[in-house]
Kinemage of the C-alpha trace (Angstrom):
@kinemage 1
@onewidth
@group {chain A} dominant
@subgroup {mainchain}
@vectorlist {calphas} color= white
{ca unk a 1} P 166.911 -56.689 -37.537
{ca unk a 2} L 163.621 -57.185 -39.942
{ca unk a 3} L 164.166 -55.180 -42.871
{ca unk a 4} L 160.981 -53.019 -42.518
{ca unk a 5} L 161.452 -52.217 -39.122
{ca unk a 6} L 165.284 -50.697 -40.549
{ca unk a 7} L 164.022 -48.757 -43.525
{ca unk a 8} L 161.246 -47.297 -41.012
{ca unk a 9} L 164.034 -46.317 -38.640
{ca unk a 10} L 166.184 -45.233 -41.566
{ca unk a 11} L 162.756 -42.998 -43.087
{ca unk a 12} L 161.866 -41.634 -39.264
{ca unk a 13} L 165.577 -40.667 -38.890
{ca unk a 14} L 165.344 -38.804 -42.446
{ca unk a 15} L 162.356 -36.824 -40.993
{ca unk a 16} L 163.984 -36.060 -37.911
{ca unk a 17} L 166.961 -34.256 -39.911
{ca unk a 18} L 164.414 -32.754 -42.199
{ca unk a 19} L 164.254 -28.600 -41.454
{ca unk a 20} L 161.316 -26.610 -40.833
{ca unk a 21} L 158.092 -27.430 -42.878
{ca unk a 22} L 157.962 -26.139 -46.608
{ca unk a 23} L 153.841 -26.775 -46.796
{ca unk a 24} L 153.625 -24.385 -43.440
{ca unk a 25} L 155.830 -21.146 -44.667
{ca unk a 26} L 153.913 -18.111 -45.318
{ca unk a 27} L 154.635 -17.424 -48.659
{ca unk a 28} L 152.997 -14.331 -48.959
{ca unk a 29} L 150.658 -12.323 -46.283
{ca unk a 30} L 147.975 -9.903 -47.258
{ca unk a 31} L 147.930 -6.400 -45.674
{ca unk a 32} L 152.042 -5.983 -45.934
{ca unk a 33} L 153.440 -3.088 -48.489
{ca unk a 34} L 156.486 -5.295 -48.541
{ca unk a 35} L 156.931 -9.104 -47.846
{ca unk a 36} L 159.613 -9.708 -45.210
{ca unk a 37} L 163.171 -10.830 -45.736
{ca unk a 38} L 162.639 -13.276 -42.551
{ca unk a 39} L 160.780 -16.274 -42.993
{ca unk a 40} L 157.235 -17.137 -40.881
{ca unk a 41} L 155.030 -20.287 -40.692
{ca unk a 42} L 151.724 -20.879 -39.498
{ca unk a 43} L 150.298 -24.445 -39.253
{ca unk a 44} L 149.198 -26.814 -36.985
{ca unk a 45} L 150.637 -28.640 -33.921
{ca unk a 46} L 148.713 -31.909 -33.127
{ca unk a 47} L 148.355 -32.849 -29.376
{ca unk a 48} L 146.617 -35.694 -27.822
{ca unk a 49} L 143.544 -36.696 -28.865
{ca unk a 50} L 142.558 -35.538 -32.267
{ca unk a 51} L 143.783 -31.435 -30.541
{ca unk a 52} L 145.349 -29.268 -33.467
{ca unk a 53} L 147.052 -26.333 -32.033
{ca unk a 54} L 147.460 -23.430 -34.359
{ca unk a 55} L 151.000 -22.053 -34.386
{ca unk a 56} L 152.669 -19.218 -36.391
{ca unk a 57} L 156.547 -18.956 -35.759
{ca unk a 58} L 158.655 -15.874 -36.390
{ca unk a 59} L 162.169 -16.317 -37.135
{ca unk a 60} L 164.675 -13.566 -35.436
{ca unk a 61} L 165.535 -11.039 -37.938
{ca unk a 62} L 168.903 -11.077 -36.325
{ca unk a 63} L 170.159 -13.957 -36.050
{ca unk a 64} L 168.072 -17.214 -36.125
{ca unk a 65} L 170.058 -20.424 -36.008
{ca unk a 66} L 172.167 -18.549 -32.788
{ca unk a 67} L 168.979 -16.808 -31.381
{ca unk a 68} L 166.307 -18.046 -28.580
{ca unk a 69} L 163.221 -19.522 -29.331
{ca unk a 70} L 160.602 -17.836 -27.105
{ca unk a 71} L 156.994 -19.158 -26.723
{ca unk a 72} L 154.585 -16.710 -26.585
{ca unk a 73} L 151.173 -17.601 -24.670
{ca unk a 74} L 148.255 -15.006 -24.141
{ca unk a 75} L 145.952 -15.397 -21.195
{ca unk a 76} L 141.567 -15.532 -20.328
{ca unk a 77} L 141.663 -18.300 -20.257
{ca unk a 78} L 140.389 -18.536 -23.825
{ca unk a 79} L 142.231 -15.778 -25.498
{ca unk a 80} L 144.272 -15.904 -28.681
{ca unk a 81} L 148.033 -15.307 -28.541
{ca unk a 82} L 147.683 -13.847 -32.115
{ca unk a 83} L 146.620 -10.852 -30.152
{ca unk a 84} L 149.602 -10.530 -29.116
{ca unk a 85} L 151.439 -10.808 -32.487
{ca unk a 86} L 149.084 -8.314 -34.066
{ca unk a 87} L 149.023 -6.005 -31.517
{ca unk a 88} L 151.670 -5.951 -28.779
{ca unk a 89} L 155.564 -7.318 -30.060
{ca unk a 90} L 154.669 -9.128 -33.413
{ca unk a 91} L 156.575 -8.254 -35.964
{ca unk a 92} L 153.811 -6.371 -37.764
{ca unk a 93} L 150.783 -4.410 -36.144
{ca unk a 94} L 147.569 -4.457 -37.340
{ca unk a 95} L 145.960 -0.840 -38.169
{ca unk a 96} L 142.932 0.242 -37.518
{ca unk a 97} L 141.208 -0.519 -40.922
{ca unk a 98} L 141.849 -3.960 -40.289
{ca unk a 99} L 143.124 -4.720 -43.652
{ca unk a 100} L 146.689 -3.202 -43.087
{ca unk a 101} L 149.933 -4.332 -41.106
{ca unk a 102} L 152.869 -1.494 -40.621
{ca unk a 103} L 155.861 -3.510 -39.273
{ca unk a 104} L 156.867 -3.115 -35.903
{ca unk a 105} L 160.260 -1.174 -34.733
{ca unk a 106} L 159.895 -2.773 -31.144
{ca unk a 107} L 159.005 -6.312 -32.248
{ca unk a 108} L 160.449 -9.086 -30.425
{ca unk a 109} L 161.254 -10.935 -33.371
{ca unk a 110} L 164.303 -8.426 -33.866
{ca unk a 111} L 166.400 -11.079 -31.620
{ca unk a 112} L 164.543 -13.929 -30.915
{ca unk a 113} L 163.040 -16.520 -32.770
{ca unk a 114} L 158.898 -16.256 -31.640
{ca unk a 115} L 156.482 -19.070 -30.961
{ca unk a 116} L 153.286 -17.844 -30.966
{ca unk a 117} L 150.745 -20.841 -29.839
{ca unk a 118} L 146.732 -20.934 -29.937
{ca unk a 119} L 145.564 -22.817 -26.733
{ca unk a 120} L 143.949 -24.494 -25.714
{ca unk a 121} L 141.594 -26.404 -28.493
{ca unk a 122} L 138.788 -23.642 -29.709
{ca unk a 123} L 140.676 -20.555 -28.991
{ca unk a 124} L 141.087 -18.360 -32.413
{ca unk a 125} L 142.317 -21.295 -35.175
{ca unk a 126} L 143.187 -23.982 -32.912
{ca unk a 127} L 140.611 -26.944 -32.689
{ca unk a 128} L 139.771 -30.430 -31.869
{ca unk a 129} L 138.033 -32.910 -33.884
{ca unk a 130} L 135.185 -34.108 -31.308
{ca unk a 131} L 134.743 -30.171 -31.117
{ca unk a 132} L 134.600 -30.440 -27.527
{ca unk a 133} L 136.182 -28.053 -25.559
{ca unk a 134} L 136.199 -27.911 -22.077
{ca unk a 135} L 139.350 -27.954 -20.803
{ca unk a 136} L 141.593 -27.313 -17.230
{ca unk a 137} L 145.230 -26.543 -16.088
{ca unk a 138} L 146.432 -29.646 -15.909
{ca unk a 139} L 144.999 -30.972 -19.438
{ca unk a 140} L 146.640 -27.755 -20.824
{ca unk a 141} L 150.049 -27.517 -19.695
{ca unk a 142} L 150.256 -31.331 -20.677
{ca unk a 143} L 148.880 -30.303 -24.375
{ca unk a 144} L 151.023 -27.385 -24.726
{ca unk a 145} L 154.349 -29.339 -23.826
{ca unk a 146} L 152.917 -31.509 -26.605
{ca unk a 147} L 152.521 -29.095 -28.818
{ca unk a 148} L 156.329 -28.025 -28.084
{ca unk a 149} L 157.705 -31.667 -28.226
{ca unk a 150} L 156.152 -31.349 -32.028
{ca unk a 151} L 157.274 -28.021 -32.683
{ca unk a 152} L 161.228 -29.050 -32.585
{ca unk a 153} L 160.039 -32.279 -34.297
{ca unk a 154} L 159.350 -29.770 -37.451
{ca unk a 155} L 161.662 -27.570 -36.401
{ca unk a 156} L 164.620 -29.746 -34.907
{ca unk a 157} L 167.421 -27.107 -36.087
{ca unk a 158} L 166.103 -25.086 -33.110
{ca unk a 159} L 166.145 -28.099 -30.889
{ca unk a 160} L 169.707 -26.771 -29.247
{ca unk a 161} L 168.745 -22.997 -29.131
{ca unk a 162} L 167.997 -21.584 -25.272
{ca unk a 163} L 164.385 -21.721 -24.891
{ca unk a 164} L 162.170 -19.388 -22.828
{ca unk a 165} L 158.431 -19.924 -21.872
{ca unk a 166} L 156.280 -15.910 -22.085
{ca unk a 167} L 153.067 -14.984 -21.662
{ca unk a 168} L 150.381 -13.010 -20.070
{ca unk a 169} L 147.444 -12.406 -17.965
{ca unk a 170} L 146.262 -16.236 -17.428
{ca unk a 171} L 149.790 -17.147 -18.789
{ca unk a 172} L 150.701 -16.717 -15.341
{ca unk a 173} L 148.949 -20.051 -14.680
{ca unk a 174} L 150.042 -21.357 -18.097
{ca unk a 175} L 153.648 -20.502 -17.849
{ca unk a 176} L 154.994 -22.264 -14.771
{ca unk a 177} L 152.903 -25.341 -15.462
{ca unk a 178} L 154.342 -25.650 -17.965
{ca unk a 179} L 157.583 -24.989 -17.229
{ca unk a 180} L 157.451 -27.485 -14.058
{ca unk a 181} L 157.090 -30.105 -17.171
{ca unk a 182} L 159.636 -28.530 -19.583
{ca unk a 183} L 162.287 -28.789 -16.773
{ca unk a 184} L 162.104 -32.409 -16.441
{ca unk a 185} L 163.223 -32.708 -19.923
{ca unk a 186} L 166.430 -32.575 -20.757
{ca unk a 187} L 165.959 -32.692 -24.914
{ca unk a 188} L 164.298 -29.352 -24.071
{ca unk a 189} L 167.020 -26.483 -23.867
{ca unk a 190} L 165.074 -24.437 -21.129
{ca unk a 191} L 166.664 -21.278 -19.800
{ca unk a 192} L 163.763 -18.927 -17.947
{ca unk a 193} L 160.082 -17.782 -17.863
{ca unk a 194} L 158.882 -14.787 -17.788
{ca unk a 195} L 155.198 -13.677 -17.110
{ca unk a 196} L 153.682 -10.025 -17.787
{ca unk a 197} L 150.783 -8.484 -15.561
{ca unk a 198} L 150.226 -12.764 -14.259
{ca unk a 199} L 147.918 -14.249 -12.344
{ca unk a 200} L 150.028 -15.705 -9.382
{ca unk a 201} L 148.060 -15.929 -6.866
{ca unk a 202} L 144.158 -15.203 -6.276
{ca unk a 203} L 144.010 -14.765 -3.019
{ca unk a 204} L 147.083 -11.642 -2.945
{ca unk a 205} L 145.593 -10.640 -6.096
{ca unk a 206} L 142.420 -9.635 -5.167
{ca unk a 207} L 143.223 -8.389 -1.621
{ca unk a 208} L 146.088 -6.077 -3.682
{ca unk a 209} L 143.465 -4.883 -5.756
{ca unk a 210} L 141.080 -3.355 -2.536
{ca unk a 211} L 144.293 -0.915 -1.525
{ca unk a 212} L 145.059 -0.371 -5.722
{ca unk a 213} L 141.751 0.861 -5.922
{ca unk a 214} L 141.849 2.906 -2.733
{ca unk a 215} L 145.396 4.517 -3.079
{ca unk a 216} L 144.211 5.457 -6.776
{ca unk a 217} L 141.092 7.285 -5.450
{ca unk a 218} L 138.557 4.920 -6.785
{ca unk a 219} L 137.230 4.525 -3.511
{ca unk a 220} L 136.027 7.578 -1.116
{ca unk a 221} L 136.292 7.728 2.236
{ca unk a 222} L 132.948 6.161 3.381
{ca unk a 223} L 133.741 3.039 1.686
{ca unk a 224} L 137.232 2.446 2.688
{ca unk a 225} L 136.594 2.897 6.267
{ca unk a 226} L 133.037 0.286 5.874
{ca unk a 227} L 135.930 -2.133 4.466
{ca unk a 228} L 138.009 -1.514 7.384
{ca unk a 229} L 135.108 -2.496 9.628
{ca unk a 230} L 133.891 -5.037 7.997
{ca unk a 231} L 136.867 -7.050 6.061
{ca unk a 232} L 139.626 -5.751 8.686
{ca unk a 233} L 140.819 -7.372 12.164
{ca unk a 234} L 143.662 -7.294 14.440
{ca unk a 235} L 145.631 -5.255 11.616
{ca unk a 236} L 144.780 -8.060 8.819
{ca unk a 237} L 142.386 -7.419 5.903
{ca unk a 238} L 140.547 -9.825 3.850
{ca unk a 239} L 139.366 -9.036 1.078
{ca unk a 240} L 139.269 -12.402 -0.720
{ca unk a 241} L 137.636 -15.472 1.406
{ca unk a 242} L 135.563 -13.052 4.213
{ca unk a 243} L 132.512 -14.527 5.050
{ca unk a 244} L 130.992 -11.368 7.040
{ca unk a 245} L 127.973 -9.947 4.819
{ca unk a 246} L 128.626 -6.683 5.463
{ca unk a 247} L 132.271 -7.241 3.681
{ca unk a 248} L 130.808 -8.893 0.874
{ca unk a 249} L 128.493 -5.922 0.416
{ca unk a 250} L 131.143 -3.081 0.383
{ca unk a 251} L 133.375 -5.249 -1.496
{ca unk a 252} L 130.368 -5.838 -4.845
{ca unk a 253} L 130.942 -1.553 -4.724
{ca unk a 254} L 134.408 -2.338 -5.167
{ca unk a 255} L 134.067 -4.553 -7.845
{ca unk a 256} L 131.322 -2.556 -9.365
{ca unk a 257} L 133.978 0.379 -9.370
{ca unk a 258} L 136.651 -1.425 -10.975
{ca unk a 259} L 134.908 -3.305 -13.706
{ca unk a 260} L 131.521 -2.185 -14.222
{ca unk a 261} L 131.472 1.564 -14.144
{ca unk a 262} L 133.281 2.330 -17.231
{ca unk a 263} L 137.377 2.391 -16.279
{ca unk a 264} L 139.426 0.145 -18.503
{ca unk a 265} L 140.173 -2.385 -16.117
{ca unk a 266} L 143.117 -3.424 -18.503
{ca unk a 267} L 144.791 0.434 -18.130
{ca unk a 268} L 143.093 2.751 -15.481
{ca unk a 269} L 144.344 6.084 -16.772
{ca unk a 270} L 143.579 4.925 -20.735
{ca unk a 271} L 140.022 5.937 -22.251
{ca unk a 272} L 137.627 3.128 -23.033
{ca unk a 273} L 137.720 2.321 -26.759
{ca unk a 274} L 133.868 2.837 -27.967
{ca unk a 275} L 133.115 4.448 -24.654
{ca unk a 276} L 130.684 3.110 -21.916
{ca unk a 277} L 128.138 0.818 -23.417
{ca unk a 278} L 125.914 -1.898 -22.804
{ca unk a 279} L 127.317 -5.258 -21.606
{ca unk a 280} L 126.033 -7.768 -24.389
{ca unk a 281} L 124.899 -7.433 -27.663
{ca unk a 282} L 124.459 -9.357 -30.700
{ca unk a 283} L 127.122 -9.103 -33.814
{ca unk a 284} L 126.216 -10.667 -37.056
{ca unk a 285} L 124.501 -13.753 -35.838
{ca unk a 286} L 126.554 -14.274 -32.730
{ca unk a 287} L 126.169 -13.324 -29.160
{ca unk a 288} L 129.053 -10.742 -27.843
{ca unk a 289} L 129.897 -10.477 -24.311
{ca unk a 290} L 131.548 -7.919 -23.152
{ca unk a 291} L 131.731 -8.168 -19.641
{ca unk a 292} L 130.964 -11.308 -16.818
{ca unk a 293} L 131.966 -9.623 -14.161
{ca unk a 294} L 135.574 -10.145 -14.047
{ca unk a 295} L 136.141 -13.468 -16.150
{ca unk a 296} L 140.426 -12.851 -16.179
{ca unk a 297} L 140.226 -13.136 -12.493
{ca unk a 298} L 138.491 -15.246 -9.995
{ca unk a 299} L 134.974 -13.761 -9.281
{ca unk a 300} L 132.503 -15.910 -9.935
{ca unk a 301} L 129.845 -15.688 -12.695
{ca unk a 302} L 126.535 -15.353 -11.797
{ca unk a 303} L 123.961 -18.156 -12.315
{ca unk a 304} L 122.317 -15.522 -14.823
{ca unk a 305} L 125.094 -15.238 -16.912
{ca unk a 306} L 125.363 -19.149 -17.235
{ca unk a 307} L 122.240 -19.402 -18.209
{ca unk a 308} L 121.956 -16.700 -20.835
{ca unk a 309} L 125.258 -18.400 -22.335
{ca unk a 310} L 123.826 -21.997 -22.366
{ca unk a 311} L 120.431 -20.098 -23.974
{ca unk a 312} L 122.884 -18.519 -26.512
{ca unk a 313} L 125.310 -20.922 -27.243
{ca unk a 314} L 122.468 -23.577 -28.521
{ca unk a 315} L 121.763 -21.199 -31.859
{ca unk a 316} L 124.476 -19.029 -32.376
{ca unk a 317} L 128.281 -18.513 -31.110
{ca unk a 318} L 129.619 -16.869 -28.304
{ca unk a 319} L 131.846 -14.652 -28.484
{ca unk a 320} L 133.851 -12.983 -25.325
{ca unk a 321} L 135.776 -9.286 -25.745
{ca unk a 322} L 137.393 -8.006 -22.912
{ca unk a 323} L 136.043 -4.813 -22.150
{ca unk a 324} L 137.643 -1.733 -23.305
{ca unk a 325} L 139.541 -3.199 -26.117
{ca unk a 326} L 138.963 -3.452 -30.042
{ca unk a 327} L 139.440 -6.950 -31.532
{ca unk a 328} L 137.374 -5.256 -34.636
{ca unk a 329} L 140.832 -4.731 -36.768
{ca unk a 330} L 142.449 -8.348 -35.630
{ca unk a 331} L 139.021 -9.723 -36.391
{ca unk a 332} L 138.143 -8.491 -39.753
{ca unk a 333} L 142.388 -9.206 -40.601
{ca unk a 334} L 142.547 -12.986 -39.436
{ca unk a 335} L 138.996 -13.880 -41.209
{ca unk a 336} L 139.460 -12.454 -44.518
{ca unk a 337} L 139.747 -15.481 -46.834
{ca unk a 338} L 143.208 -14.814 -48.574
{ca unk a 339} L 144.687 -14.473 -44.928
{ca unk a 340} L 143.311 -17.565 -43.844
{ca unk a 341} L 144.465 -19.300 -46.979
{ca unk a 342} L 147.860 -17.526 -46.429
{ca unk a 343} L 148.358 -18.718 -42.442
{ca unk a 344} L 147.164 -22.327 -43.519
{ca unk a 345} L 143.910 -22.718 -41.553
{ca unk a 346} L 141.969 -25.353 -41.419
{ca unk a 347} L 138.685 -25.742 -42.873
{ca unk a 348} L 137.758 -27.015 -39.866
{ca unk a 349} L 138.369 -24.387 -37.616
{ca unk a 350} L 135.780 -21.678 -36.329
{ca unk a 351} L 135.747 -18.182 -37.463
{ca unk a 352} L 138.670 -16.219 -35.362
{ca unk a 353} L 137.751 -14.320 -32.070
{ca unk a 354} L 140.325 -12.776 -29.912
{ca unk a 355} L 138.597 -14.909 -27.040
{ca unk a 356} L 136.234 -18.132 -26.523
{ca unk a 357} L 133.743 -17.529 -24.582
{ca unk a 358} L 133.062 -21.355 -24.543
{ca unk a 359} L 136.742 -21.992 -23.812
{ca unk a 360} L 136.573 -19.632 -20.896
{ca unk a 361} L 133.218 -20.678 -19.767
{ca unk a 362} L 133.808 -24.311 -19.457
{ca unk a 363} L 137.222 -23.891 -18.079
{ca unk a 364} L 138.714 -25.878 -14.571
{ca unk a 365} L 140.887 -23.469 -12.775
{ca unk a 366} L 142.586 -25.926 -10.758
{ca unk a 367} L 145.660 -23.580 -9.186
{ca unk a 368} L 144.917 -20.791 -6.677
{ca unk a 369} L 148.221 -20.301 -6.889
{ca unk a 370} L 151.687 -20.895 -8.481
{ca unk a 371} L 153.910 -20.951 -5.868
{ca unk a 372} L 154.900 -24.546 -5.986
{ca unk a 373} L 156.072 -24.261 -9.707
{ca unk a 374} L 158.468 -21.011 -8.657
{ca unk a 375} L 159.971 -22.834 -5.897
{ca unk a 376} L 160.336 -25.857 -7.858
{ca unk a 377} L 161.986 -23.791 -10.966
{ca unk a 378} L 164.037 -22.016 -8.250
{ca unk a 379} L 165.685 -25.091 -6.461
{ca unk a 380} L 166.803 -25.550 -9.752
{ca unk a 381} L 169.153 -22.506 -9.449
{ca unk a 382} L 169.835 -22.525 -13.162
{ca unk a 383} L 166.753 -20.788 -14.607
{ca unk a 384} L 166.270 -16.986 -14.973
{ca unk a 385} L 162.587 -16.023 -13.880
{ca unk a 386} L 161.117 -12.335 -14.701
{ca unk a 387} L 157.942 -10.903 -13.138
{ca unk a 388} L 156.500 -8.126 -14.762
{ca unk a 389} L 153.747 -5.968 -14.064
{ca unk a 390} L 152.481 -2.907 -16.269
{ca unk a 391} L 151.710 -0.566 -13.041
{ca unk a 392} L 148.302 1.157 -13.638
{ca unk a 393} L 146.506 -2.648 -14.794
{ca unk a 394} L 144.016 -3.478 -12.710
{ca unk a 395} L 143.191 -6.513 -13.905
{ca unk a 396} L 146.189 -8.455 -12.709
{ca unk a 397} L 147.943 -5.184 -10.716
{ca unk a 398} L 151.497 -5.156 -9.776
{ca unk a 399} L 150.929 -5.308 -6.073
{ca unk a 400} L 150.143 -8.864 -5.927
{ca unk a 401} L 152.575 -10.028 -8.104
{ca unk a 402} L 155.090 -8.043 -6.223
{ca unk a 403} L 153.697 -9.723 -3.111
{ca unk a 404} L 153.883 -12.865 -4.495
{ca unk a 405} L 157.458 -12.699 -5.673
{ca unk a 406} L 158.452 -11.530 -1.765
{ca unk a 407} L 156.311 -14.645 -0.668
{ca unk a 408} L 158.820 -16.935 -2.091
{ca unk a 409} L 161.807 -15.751 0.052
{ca unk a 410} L 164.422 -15.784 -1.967
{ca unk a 411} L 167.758 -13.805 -1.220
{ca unk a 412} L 167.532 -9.995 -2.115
{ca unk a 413} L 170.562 -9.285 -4.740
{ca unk a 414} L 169.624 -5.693 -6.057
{ca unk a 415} L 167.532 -3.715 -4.102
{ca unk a 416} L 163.914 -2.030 -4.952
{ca unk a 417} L 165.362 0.947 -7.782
{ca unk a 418} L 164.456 2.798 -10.590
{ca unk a 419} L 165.529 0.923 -13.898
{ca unk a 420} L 166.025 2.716 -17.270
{ca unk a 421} L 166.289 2.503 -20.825
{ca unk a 422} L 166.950 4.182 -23.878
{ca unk a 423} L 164.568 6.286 -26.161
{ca unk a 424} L 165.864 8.223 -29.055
{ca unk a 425} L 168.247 10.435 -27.598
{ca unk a 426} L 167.384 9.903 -23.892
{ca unk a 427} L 167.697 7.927 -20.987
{ca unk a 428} L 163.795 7.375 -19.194
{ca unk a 429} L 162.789 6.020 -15.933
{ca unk a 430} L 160.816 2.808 -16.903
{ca unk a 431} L 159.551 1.599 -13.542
{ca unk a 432} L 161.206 0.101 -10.666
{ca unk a 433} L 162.550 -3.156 -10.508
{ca unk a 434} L 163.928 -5.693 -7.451
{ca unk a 435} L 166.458 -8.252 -8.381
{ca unk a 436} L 166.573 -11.574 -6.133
{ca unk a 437} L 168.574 -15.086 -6.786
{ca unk a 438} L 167.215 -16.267 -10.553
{ca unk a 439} L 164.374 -13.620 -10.296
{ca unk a 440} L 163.297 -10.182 -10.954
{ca unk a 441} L 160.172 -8.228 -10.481
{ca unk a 442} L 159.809 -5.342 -12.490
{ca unk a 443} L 157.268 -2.525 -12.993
{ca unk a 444} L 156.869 -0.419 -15.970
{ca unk a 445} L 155.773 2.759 -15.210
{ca unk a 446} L 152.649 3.893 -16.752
{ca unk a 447} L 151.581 0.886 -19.007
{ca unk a 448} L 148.239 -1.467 -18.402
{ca unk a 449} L 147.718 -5.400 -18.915
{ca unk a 450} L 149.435 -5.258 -22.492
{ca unk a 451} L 152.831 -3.834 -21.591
{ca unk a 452} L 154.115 -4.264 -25.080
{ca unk a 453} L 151.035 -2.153 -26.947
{ca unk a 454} L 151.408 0.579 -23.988
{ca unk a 455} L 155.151 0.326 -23.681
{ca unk a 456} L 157.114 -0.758 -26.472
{ca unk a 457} L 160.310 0.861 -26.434
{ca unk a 458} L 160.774 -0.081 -23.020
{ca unk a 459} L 159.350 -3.425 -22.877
{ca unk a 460} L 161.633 -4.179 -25.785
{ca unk a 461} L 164.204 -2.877 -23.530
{ca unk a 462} L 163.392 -5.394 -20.751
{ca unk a 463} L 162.669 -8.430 -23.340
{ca unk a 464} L 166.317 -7.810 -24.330
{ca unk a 465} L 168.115 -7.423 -21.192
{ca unk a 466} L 165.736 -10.283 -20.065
{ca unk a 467} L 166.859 -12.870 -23.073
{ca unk a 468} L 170.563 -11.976 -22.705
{ca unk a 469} L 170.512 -12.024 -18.933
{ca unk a 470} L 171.616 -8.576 -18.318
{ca unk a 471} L 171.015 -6.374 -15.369
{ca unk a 472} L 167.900 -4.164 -15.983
């Protein structure tokens, strides 16, 4: 054997053995009274073609070489799973004056070791060097198994630990794509999925939402029986693909209802943080929108709306909150300087935003639904799948995800009950959950879209009996 080609076998097999990165630990992070006793790292993952995907990894506070590694993937598309560190099971929470972080009781990161990953390219730090960034499914799932396949390449003494793929909202598009590719690699110690408030399925999601809407008197009685007659026949209702006019009008009421009347889409019985205000206005030089219609879902944008963003986007950037949330703390936090310095960003990365409005604007939504991916994780019989649904979110509601779990026929092994969990002293009813062969659906009762920031005793409760597969 030449002798180079040896000593770079012997110097790639050094690397391989080499633990986690010393030049991406957080040494110290602003905002904290006390610096944890775990250890954290934020850096970058690099993908394929000149893509840099920002991570920041939690070790388990328990137990870390024994532990799971969990990846942790927030939705839009175009939204920043460092949302969901800061604010739903991180293992600090950012307060309100945006400079402080109290740690977190419920966090995750109490018994597994948590991935949280920026993607795709442009959302909060993550970037690309052409600083293009229009993106699809496919291109993502492929990038973010990437971005995994270099994670245990930094990280390899985590290579053997169970793995499970989480997220949210959009993540259920993101999770079982990517899972279908995890799944075919055996280097890859995958055990389950499990996707909160998900998109699943378009179609059952938006003809869910009609009869959510109705059943939680959004709609009066004129309107529900002019949906009847217009989107209804032989005892079938379609809300989604009807091309009778008279459905379409009734159904912009609905929508106007939902998201445009002032209701927090994301939690129906929650107020709307800074109340009901105007759609779009302009924040320090860049263009904040607040609303297109219902950009987590499938309605499509209006040619308006394109065109003020292409207007926009040519002198100033685009931001894109989802309405009736408060990215102000998270936003001030993750752009001051020293944190940036702190978390390793890149100079070449744009300002943080809890979504891209670019991202989500230029986005391919290639999968109307998932089913193929369950079914395909299913045959498997070896992986452990939980559905999850927050019960008064309208934005992904638990109907259609509980429709589409029945949809994939799989053998009932618990029947529709109550499930419960501990808090303080007391045992509470935290929704209802249906157990079939390698999957679960599961409500809990009286949280939104964010099930950890509404919920987090008892979605701790469910993460755990979730991670050690134990009945709910």
């Amino acid at each position: 054997m030449d002798a180079l080609l040896l000593a770079a076998l012997l110097f790639s097999s050094v690397l391989a053995c080499k633990a986690a990165p010393e030049g991406d630990e957080i040494k110290y992070l602003p905002g904290l009274q006390k610096q944890p006793s775990f250890k954290q790292y934020s850096g970058y993952l690099t993908v394929a073609d000149g893509k840099h995907l920002h991570y920041w990894f939690v070790e388990s506070q328990k137990e870390p070489s024994a532990d799971p590694v969990v990846l942790w993937l927030n939705g839009g598309p175009g939204c920043s799973s460092l949302d969901g560190l800061l604010t739903e099971h991180g293992p600090f929470l950012i307060q309100d004056d945006g400079v402080s972080l109290e740690y977190n009781p419920y966090s995750w990161s109490k018994i597994a070791n948590m991935l949280y990953l920026e993607s795709p390219p442009g959302v909060g730090f993550s970037y690309s060097d052409d600083q293009k960034y229009s993106t699809n499914d496919t291109e993502v799932s492929l990038n973010n198994y990437l971005a995994l396949k270099q994670f245990f390449k930094f990280f390899p003494e985590y290579k053997n630990n169970k793995l499970f793929l989480t997220g949210e909202s959009y993540g259920g598009i993101y999770i079982p794509t990517l899972a279908e590719r995890v799944m075919e690699d055996d280097s890859l110690n995958l055990q389950g999925i499990a996707v909160g408030n998900g998109m699943s399925s378009y179609e059952m999601n938006d003809n869910s939402l009609v009869y959510f809407a109705y059943y939680h008197g959004l709609l009066g009685s004129r309107l529900w029986s002019n949906l009847q007659t217009s989107c209804c026949k032989d005892g079938k209702c379609d809300f989604f693909n009807n091309r009778n006019p008279n459905c379409s009008t009734n159904l912009a009421e609905v929508q106007y209802l939902v998201y445009s009347s002032g209701l927090n889409m994301y939690n129906l019985y929650a107020p709307c943080p800074g109340g009901v205000g105007r759609r779009v206005s302009a924040d320090g030089g860049r263009l904040v929108i607040t609303d297109l219609g219902n950009h987590f879902i499938n309605h499509q944008r209006t040619h308006a709306w394109k065109q003020m963003y292409l207007l926009a986007s040519r002198s100033q950037r685009v931001q894109l909150d989802p309405p009736c949330t408060n990215s102000t703390p998270s936003t001030l936090y993750l752009n001051n300087p020293y944190v940036k310095d702190a978390l390793h960003v890149s100079p070449k990365a744009l300002d943080w935003t809890i979504c891209s409005a670019e991202v989500n604007l230029k986005y391919g939504r290639l999968y109307m639904d998932v089913r193929k991916q369950y079914l395909k994780l299913l045959g498997a019989l070896k992986y452990h799948i939980l559905v999850y649904n927050g019960d008064v979110d309208m934005a992904c509601n638990f109907m259609g995800d509980e429709w589409f779990v029945e949809s994939l026929h799989q053998e009932v092994e618990v029947k529709r009950r109550p499930w419960t969990y501990t808090d303080g002293d007391s045992q509470q009813v935290g929704g209802f959950v249906k157990e079939f062969s390698n999957i679960a659906f599961l409500t809990v009762k009286g949280s939104g879209h964010m099930v950890p920031s509404d919920k987090p005793v008892a979605a701790y409760a469910m993460f755990s009996h979730f991670i050690k597969r134990q009945p709910y």
